[in-house]
NUNUDREN-417364 format. One record per residue (C-alpha): residue in three letters; x, y, z. Coordinates in steps of 0.25 Angstrom, whole numbers, plus 5000, padded with zeros to 4 digits. Layout:
N
ALAXYZ...
END
This chain:
154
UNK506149315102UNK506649395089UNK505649515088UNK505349485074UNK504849375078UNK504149435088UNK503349515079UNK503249415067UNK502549345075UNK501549455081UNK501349495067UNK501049335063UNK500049315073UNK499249465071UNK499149445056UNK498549295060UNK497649345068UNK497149455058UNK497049375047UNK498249425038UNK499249315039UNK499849275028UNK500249145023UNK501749125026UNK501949255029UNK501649345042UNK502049475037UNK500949545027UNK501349625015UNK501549775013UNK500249775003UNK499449715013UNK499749785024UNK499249935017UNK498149855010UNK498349864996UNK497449784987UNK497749674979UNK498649624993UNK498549505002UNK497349415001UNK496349505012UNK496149645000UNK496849735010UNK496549855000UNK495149825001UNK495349795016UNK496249945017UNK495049995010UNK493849955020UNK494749975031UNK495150115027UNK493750155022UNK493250105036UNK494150175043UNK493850315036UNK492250275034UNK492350295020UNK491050285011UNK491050204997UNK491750334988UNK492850344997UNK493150194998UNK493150194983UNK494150314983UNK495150224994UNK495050124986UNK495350194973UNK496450254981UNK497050104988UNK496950074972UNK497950194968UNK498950154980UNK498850004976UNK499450054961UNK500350164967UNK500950044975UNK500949944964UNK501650044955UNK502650074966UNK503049914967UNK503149904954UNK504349994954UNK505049904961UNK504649764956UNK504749714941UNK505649654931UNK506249794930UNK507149814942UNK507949684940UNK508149714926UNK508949864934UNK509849784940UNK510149664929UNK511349734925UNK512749774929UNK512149894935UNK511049954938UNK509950024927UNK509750144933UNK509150224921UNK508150114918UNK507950104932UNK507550264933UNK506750224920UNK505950124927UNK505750214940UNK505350344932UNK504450244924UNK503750184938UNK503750334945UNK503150404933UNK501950284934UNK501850314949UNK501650444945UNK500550434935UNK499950344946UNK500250464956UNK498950564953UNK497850444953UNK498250404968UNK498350564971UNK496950564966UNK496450444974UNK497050494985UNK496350624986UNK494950554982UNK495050464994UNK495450585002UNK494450704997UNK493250584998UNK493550585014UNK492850665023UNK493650755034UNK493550635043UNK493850535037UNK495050605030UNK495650615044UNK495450485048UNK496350465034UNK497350565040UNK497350495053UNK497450345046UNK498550395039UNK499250465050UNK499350315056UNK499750255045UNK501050335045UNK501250335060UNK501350175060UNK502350185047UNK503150275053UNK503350185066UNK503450055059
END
């Protein structure tokens, strides 16, 4: 048996039995993976929120700062995407050759956005962070640590 297959269908069968098959297709999207709102049909952002805020026992202030925060990262994401998509990347490579000075325009435009953007996340960021206690701050660190160690082996 191919192991792709293999797989495929151990993926297929523990997404079935946790409820997160989709119709037509076994595989589940990036945005529902990390939770982002707006995604899937389950609210994973509210779903990221309550598991998050009951892993790191947070009280009502800091879930409003995490979800203030998963807001500022859904807009960063969003802003990011939109580099890449829209009528304007075809209209770069409709000619003979490539538009490289609109193409820098439209980049230096969508980077300068991201920027703008920049200093409302930093600042939900560190209201999230500076609401945590010592403990809970940790259990943060330690979260994250594990987040990293499983992207670095995938």
């Amino acid at each position: 048996m191919n192991p792709f297959r293999r797989w495929y269908h151990h993926h297929q069968e523990f997404h079935h039995v946790h409820g997160r098959q989709r119709a037509g297709h076994g595989f589940c999207g990036r945005a529902e993976r990390f939770g982002f709102p707006g995604h899937g049909r389950h609210g994973h952002g509210e779903r990221l929120l309550e598991r998050v805020g009951a892993a790191l026992d947070l009280d009502a202030g800091q879930r409003e700062r995490l979800a203030e925060l998963l807001d500022q990262l859904q807009r960063q994401r969003r802003a990011l995407k939109s580099l890449a998509g829209g009528p304007e990347i075809p209209a770069l490579l409709a000619g003979d050759s490539f538009a490289r000075d609109e193409a820098q325009r439209l980049f230096d435009a969508r980077l300068d956005a991201l920027r703008a953007a920049g200093p409302a996340l930093v600042a939900a960021l560190g209201d999230f962070f500076d609401a945590l206690d010592f403990e809970q701050q940790q259990a943060l660190r330690f979260m994250l640590r594990r987040l990293r160690q499983r992207r670095e082996a995938a």
